[in-house]
N, CA, C and O of each residue as an XYZ file, in Angstrom:
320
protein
N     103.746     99.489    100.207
C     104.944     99.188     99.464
C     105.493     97.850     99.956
O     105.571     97.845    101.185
N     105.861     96.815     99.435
C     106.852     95.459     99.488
C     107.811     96.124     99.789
O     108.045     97.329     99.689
N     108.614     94.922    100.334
C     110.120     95.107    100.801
C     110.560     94.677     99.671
O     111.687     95.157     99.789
N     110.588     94.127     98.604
C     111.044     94.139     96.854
C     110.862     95.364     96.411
O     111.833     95.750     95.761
N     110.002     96.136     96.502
C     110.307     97.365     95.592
C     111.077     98.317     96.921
O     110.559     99.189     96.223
N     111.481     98.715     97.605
C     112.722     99.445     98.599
C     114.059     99.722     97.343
O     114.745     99.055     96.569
N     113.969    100.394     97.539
C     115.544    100.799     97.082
C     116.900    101.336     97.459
O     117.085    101.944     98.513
N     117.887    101.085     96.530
C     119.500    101.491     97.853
C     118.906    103.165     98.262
O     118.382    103.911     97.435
N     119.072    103.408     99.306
C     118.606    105.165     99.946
C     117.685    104.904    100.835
O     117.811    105.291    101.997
N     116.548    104.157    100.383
C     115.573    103.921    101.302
C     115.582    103.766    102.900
O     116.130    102.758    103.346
N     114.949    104.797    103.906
C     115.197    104.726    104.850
C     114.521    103.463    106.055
O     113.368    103.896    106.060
N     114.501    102.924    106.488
C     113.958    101.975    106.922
C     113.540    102.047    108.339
O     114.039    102.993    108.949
N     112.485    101.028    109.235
C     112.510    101.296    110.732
C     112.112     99.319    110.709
O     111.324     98.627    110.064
N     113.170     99.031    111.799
C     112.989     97.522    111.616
C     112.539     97.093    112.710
O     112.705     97.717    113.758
N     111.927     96.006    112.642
C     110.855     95.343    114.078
C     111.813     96.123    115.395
O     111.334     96.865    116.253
N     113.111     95.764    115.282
C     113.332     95.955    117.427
C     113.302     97.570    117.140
O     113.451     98.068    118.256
N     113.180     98.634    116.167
C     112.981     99.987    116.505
C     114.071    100.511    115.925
O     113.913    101.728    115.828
N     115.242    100.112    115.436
C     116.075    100.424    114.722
C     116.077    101.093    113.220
O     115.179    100.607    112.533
N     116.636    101.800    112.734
C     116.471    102.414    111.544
C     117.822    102.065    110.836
O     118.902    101.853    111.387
N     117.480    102.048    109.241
C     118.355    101.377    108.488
C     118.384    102.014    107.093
O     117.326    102.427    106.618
N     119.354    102.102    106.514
C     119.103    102.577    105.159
C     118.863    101.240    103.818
O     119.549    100.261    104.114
N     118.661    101.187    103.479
C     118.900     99.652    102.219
C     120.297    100.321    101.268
O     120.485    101.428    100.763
N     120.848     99.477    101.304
C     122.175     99.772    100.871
C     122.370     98.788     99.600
O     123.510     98.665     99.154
N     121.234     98.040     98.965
C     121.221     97.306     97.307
C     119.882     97.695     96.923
O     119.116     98.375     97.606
N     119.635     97.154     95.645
C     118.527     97.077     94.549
C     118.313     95.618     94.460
O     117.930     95.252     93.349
N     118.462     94.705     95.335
C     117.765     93.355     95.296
C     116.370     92.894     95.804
O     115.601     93.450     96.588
N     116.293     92.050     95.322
C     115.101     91.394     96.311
C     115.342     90.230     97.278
O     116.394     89.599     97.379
N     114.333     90.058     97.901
C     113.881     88.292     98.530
C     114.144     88.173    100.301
O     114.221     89.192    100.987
N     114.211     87.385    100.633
C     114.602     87.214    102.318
C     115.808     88.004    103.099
O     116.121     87.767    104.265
N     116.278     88.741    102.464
C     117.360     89.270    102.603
C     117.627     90.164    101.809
O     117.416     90.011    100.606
N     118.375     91.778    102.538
C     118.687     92.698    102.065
C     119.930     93.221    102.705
O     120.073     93.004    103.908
N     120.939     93.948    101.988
C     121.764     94.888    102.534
C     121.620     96.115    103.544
O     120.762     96.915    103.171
N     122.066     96.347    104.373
C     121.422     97.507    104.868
C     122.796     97.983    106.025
O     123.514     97.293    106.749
N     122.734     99.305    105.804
C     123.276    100.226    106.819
C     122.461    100.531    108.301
O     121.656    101.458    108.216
N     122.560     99.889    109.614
C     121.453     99.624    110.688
C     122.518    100.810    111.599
O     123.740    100.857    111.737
N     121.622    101.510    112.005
C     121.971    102.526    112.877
C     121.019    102.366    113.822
O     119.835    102.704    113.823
N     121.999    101.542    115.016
C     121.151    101.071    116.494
C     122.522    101.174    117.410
O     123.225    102.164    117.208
N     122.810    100.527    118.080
C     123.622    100.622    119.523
C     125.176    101.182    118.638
O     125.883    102.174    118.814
N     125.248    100.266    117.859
C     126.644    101.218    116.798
C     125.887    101.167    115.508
O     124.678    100.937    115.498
N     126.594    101.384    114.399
C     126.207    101.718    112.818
C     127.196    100.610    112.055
O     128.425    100.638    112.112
N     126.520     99.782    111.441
C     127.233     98.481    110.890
C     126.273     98.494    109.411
O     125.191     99.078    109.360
N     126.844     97.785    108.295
C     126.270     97.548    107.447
C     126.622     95.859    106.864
O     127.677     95.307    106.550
N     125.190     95.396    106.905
C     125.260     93.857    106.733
C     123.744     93.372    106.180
O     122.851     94.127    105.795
N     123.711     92.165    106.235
C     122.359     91.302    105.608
C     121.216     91.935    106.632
O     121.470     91.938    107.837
N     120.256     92.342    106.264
C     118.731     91.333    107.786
C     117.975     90.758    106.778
O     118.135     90.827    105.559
N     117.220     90.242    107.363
C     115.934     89.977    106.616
C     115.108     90.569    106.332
O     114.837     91.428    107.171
N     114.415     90.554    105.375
C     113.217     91.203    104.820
C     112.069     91.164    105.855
O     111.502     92.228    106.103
N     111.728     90.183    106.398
C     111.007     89.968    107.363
C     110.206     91.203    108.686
O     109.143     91.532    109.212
N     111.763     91.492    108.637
C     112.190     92.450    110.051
C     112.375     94.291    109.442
O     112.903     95.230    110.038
N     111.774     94.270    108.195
C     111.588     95.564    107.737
C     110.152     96.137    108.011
O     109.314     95.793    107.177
N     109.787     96.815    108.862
C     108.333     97.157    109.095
C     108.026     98.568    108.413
O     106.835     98.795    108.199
N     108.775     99.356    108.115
C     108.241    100.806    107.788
C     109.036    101.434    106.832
O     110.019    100.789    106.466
N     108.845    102.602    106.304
C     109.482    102.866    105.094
C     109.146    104.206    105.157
O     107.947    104.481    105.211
N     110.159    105.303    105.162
C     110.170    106.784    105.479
C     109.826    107.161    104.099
O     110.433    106.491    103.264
N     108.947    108.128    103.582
C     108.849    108.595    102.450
C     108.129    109.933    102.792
O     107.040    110.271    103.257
N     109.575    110.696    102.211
C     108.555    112.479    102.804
C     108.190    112.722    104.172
O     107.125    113.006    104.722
N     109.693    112.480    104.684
C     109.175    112.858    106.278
C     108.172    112.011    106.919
O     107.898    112.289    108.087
N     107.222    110.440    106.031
C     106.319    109.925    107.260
C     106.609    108.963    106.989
O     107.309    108.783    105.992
N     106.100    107.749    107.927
C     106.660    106.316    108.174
C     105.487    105.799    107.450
O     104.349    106.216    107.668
N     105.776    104.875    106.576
C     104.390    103.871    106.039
C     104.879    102.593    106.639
O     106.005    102.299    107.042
N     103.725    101.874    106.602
C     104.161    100.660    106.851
C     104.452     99.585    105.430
O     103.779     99.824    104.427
N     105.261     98.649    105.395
C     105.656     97.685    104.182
C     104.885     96.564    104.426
O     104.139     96.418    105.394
N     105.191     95.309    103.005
C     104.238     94.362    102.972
C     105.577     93.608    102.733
O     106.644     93.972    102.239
N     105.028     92.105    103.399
C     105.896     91.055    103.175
C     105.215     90.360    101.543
O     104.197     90.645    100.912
N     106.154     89.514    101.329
C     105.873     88.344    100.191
C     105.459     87.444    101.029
O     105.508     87.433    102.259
N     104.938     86.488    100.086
C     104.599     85.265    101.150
C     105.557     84.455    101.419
O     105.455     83.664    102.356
N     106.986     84.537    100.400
C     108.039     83.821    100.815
C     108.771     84.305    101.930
O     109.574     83.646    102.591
N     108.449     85.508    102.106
C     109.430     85.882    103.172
C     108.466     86.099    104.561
O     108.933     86.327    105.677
N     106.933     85.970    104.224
C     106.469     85.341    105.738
C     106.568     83.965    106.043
O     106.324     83.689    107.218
N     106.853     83.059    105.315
C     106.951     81.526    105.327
C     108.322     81.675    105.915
O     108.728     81.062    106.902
N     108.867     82.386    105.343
C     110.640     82.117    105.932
C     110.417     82.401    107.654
O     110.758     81.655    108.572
N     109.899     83.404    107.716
C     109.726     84.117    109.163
C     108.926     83.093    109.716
O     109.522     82.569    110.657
N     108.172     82.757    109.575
C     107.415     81.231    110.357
C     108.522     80.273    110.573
O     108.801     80.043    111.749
N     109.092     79.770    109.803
C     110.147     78.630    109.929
C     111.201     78.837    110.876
O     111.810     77.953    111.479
N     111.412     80.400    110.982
C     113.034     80.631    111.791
C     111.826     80.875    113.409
O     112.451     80.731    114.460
N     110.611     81.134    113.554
C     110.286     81.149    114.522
C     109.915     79.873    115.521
O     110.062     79.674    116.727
N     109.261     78.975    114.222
C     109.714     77.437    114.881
C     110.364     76.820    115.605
O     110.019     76.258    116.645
N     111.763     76.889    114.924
C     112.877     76.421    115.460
C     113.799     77.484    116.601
O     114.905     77.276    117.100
N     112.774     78.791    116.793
C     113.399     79.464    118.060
C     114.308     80.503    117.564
O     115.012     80.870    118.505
N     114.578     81.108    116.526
C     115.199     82.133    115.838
C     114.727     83.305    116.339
O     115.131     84.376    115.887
């Protein structure tokens, strides 16, 4: 599954181990999300940093676009 097709509900597990819900129906480098890690905040991440996708009790793993691995190259460049 892409991180474009995710939808608001969708449960998420993001690179540092954190879990997140998607909280829009958008696409691209950036998504809404409810992140439940050290507290529970709801804000932007990147698409980038979405690795897994709960469906039926098991974790799959997601696919980037190529725009949003190009993005992730660029912010790693410059030390992001």
């Amino acid at each position: 599954m892409k991180t474009n097709d995710l939808k608001r509900g969708s449960r998420v597990k993001l690179l540092n181990g954190w879990e997140a819900e998607i909280a829009d129906n958008m696409k691209g480098n950036t998504r809404l999300a409810t992140v439940y890690g050290e507290f529970t905040e709801t804000g932007s991440v990147y698409s980038h940093d979405i690795v897994q996708v709960q469906i039926a009790d098991q974790w799959f793993p997601v696919e980037h676009t190529p725009a949003q691995i190009k993005l992730k190259d660029q912010l790693k460049r410059i030390g992001f």
